[in-house]
C-alpha positions in Angstrom: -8.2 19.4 -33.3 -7.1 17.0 -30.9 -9.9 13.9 -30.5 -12.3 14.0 -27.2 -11.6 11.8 -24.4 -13.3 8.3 -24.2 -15.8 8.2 -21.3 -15.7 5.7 -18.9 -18.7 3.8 -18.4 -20.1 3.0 -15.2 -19.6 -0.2 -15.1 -15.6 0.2 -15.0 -16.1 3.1 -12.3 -18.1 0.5 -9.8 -15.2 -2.7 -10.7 -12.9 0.0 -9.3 -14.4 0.7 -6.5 -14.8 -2.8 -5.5 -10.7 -3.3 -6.2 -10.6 -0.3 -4.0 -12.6 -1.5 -1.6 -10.7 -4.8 -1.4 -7.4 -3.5 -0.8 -8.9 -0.7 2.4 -9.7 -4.4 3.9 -6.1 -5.4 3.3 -4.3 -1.9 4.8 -7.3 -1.1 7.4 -5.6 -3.7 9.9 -2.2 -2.6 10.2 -3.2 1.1 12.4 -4.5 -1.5 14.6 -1.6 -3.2 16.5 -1.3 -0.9 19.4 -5.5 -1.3 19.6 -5.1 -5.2 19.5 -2.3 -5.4 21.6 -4.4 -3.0 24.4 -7.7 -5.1 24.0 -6.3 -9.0 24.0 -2.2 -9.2 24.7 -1.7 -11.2 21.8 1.7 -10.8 21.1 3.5 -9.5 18.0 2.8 -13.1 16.5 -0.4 -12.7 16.9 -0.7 -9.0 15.6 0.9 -11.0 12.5 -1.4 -13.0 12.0 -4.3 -11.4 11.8 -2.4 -9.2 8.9 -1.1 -12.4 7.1 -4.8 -14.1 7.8 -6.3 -11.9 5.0 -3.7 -12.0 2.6 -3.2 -15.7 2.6 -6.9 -16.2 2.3 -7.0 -14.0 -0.7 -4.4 -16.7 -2.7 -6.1 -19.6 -1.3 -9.3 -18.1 -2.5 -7.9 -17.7 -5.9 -7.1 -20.5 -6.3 -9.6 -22.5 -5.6 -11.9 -20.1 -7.5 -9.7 -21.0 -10.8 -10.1 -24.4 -10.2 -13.9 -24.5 -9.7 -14.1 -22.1 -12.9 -15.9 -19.7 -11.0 -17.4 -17.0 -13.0 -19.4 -13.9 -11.8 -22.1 -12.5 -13.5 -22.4 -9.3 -13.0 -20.3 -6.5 -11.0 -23.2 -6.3 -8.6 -22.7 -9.5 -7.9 -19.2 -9.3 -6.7 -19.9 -6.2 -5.2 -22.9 -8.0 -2.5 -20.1 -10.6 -2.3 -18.1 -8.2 -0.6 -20.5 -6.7 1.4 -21.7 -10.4 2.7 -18.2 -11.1 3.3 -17.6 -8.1 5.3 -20.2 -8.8 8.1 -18.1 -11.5 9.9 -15.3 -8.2 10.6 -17.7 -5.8 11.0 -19.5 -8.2 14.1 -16.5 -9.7 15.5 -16.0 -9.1 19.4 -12.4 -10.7 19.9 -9.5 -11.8 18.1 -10.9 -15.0 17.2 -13.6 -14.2 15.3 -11.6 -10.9 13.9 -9.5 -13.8 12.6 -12.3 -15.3 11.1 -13.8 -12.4 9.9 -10.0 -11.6 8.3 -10.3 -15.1 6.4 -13.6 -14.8 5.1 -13.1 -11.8 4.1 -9.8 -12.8 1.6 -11.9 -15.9 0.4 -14.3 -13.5 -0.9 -11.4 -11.1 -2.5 -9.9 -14.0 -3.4 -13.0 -14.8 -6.1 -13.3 -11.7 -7.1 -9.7 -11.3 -8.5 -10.1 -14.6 -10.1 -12.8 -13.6 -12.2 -11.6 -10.7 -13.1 -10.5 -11.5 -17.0 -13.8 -12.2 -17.2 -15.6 -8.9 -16.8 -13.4 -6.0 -18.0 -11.8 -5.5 -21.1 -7.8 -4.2 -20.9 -8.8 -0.4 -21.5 -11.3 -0.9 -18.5 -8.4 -2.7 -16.9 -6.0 0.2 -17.1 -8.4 2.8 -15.8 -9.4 0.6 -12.8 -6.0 0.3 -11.2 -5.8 4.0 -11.7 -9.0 4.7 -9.9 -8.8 2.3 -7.2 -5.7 3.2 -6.1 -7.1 6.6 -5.2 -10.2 5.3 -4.3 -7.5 3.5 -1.3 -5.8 6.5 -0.9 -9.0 8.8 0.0 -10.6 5.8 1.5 -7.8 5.1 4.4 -8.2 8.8 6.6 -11.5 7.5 7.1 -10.9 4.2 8.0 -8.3 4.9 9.9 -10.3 7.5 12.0 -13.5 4.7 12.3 -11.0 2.3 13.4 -8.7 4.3 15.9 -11.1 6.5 17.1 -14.0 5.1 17.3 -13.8 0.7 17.3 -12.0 -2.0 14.5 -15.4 -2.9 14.2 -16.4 0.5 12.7 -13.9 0.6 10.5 -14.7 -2.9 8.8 -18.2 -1.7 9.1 -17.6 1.6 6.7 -15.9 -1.0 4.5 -19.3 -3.7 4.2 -21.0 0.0 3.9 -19.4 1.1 0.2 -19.9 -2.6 -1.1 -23.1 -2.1 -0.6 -23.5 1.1 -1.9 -21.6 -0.4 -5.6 -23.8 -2.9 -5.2 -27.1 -0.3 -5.4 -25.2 1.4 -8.0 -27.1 1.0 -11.3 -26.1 0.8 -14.9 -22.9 -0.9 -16.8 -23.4 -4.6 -16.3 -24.0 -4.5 -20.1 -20.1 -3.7 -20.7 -19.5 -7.2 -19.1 -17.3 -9.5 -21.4 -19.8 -12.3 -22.6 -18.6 -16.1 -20.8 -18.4 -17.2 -24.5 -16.2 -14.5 -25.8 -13.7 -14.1 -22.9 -10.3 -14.0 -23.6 -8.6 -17.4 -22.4 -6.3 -16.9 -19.6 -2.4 -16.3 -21.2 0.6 -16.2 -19.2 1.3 -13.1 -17.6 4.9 -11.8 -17.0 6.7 -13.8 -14.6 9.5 -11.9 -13.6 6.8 -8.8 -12.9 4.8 -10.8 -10.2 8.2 -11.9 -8.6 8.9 -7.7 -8.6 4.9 -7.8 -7.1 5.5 -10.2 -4.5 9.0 -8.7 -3.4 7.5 -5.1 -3.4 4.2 -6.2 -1.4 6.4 -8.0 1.0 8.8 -5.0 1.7 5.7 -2.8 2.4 4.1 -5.4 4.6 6.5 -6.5 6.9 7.1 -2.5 7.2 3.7 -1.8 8.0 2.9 -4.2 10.5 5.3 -3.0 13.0 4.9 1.0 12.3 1.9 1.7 14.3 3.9 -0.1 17.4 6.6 1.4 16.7 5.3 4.6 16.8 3.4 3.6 20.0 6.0 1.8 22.0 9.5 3.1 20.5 8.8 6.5 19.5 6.4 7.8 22.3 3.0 8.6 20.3 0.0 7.8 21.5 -2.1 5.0 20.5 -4.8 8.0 19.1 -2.1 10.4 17.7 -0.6 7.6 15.5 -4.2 7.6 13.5 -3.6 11.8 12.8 0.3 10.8 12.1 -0.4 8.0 9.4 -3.4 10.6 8.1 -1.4 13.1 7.5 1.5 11.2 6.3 -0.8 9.5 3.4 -2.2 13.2 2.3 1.6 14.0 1.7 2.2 11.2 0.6 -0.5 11.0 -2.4 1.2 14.4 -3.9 4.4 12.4 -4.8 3.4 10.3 -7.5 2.0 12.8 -10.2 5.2 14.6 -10.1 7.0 11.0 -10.6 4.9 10.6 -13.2 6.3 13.4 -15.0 9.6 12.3 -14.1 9.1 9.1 -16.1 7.7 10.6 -19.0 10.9 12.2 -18.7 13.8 9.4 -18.0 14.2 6.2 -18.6 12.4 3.8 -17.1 15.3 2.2 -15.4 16.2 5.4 -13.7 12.9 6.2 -12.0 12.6 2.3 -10.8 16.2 2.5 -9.0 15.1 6.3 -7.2 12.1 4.9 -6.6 13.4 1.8 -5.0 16.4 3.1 -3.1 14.4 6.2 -1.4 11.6 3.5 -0.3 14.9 1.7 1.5 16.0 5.0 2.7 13.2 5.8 4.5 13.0 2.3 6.1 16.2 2.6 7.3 15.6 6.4 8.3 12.8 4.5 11.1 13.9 1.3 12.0 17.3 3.4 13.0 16.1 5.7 15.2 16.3 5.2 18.9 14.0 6.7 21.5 11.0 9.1 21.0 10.7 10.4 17.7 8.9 13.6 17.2 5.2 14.4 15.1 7.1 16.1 12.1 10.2 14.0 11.2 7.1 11.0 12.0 5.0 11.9 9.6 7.4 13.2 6.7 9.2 9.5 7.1 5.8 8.0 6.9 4.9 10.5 3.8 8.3 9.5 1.8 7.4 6.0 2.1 3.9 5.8 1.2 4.6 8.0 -2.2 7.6 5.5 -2.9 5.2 2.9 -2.4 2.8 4.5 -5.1 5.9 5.6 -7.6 7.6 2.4 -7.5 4.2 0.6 -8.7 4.0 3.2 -11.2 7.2 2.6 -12.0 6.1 -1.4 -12.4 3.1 -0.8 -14.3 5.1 1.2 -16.9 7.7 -1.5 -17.6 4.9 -4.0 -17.6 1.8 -2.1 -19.4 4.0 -1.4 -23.0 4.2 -5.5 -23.0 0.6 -6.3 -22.9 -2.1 -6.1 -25.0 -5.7 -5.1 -24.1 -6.4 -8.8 -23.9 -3.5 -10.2 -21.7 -3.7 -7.4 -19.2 -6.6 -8.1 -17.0 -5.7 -11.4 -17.2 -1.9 -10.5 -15.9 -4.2 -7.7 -13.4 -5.7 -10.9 -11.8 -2.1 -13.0 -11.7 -0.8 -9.8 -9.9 -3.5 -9.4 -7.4 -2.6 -13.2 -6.2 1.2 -11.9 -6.5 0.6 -9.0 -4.4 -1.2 -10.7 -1.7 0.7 -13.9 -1.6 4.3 -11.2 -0.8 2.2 -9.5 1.9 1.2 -12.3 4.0 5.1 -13.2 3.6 5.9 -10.0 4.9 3.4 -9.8 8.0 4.8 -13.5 8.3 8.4 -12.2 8.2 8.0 -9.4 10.9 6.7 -11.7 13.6 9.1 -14.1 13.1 11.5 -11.2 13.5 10.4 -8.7 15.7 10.0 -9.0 19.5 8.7 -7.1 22.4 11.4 -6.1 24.7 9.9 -7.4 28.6 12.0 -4.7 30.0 10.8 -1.6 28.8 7.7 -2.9 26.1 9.6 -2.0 23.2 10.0 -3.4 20.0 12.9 -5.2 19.2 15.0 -7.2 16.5 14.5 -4.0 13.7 18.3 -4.9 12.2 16.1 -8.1 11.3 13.2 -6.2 9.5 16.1 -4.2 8.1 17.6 -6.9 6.8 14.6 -8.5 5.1 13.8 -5.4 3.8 17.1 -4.7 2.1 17.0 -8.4 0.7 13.5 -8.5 -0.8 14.2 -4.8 -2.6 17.0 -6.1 -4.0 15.6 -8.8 -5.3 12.5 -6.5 -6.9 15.6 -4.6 -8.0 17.3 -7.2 -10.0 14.0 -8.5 -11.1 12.9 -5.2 -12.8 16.8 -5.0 -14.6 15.4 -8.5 -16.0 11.7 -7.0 -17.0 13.5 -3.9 -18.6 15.2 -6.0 -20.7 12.6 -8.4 -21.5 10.7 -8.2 -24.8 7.7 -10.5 -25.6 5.9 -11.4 -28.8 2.3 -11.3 -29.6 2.7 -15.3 -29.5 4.6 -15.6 -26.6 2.2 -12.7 -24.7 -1.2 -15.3 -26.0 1.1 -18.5 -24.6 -1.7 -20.3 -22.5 -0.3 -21.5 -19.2 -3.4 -20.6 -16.8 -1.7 -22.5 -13.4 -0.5 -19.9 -10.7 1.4 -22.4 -9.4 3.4 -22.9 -12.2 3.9 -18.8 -12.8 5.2 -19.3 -8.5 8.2 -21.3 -9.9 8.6 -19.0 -12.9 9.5 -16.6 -10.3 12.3 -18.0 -9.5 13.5 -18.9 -12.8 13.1 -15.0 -13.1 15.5 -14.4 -9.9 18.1 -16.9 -11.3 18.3 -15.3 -15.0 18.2 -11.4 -13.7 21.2 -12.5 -11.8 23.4 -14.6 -14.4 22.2 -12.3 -17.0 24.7 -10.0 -18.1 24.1 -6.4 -19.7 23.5 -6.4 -23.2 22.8 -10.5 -23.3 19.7 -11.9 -25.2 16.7 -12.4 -23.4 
């Protein structure tokens, strides 16, 4: 007779939701360039930079958080963090103090991914990224509704809501790690928060041109582009389990290039198209990329789980949050540079360019998963301490440099 299922205490449930939580304030912003660019004319710069304001923040608050050895107490306490933190969005009346709002905001993230290593054990680790990515899946409609519909404000404000809520939640704080018995930071898997990054970069400089592309190139309207992107993350959250059971099925190495080259495909499929684009082909483009956003981080986290322990991986969780943010401000960065509203007609221009750093930054995730395929650590090397993100930022390219000279079949 087959063994019951551990139960999950609540304390992992409520660490989820605030992970959760934390990344519905990094995706709430991009529905909102059509809004924005109705309300203050900022331009597409500016629409990036209120998407790469949070992002940024989120690194910067990192790492200052690992350098001042910050340590949280309890959930709850990260959990009012969050909530505090939210208020300066949720209050804002204009871009400025949106933009303020946006970096306050990632500062608080920021210390919460730090300490992360700290509070949850790797088993706890595991079923946390599992839950909070539905947790942002379920959590978006919402938002996005609040946000459209309704004000930005709203949106942020359901947001500083469910922090609060965690942080009333009672019970679990005794499954916190003890400070004295924490695990000491060890160095995660470089070449997996290069594939981070480059993933998180794709999907950023993607989404924060769709909603004005949709608006201004495709003919929606700026209310009927919160029902598209709805409907097109419902489909798309009925992708993944059946990639799962792909994968349990194939080699790794298979599902990561499908899952890679239909995310490009569907890029392309968009930033192609000329003229008005209709509801249904809309939202089933939108639908194919956001389930090859979820498979291909499936994908990731199944190269990359087998090679940690349960005492590394919260500790490589917290490296890859940094990662993950640090390639999505790049991105937002990357699509202002790039893109540019047309004066003649008020569309957006310079796509081929989005294209283009789209098709460079997947190849590079590419080529850096053939080299994490192919990778195989030791329990010493996993335990090496080397606790500086900066110096796992140049291991990245080191990464880049071997997937590319490596040939198949060479020691690693």
């Amino acid at each position: 007779m087959s063994a019951a299922p551990t139960p999950v205490p609540d304390y992992d449930r409520r660490f989820a939701w605030i992970l959760g939580l934390h990344g519905l304030t990094l995706l709430l912003i991009f529905p909102l360039g059509p809004q924005q660019t109705r309300l203050w004319h900022p331009g597409v710069t500016g629409i990036a930079t209120l998407v790469a304001a949070y992002p940024f923040a989120v690194v910067i608050g990192g790492l200052v958080a690992r350098r001042l050895s910050f340590r949280a107490s309890s959930v709850r306490q990260l959990a009012l963090l969050g909530c505090v933190a939210a208020l300066p969005t949720a209050l804002s009346t204009g871009y400025d103090s949106l933009l303020v709002g946006r970096l306050v905001a990632g500062a608080a993230a920021g210390f919460s991914f730090a300490g992360l290593h700290r509070l949850i054990s790797g088993a706890a680790a595991r079923h946390a990224a599992r839950l909070s990515s539905r947790i942002v899946a379920f959590g978006m409609p919402p938002g996005i509704f609040a946000a459209t519909w309704l004000d930005w404000r709203e949106g942020f404000a359901l947001i500083g809501v469910g922090f609060l809520v965690v942080a009333c939640m009672g019970g679990g704080d005794s499954a916190a790690l003890p400070a004295t018995d924490a695990p000491e930071p060890a160095e995660p898997l470089p070449g997996a928060l290069f594939v981070t990054g480059s993933l998180a970069l794709v999907s950023a400089a993607y989404l924060t041109v769709l909603s004005g592309f949709l608006v201004f190139n495709a003919g929606h309207t700026e209310y009927h582009i919160s029902a598209v992107l709805i409907l097109g993350a419902f489909l798309g959250l009925a992708v993944p389990p059946l990639l799962q059971g792909l994968g349990a099925r194939c080699a790794p190495g298979l599902v990561w290039g499908l899952s890679l080259g239909v995310s490009l495909l569907s890029i392309t499929g968009l930033l192609a198209l000329r003229g008005p684009l209709p509801a249904l082909p809309a939202i089933g483009l939108i639908a194919v990329f956001l389930a090859t956003q979820s498979a291909r981080h499936l994908a990731l986290a199944g190269l990359v789980n087998p090679k940690l322990d349960n005492v590394n991986l919260p500790v490589h969780q917290t490296h890859t949050h940094l990662a993950h943010h640090l390639g999505s401000g790049l991105g937002a960065a990357a699509a202002g540079l790039v893109i540019h509203r047309n004066p003649q007609d008020g569309t957006l221009g310079g796509m081929p360019g989005l294209w283009v750093v789209a098709l460079i930054a997947t190849t590079a995730a590419w080529l850096g998963g053939l080299a994490l395929i192919q990778t195989k650590l030791s329990p010493a090397a996993s335990a090496a301490a080397a606790n500086s993100f900066w110096r796992v930022a140049t291991s990245w390219v080191r990464s880049v440099r071997t997937s590319i000279t490596r040939t198949p079949g060479s020691p690693t």
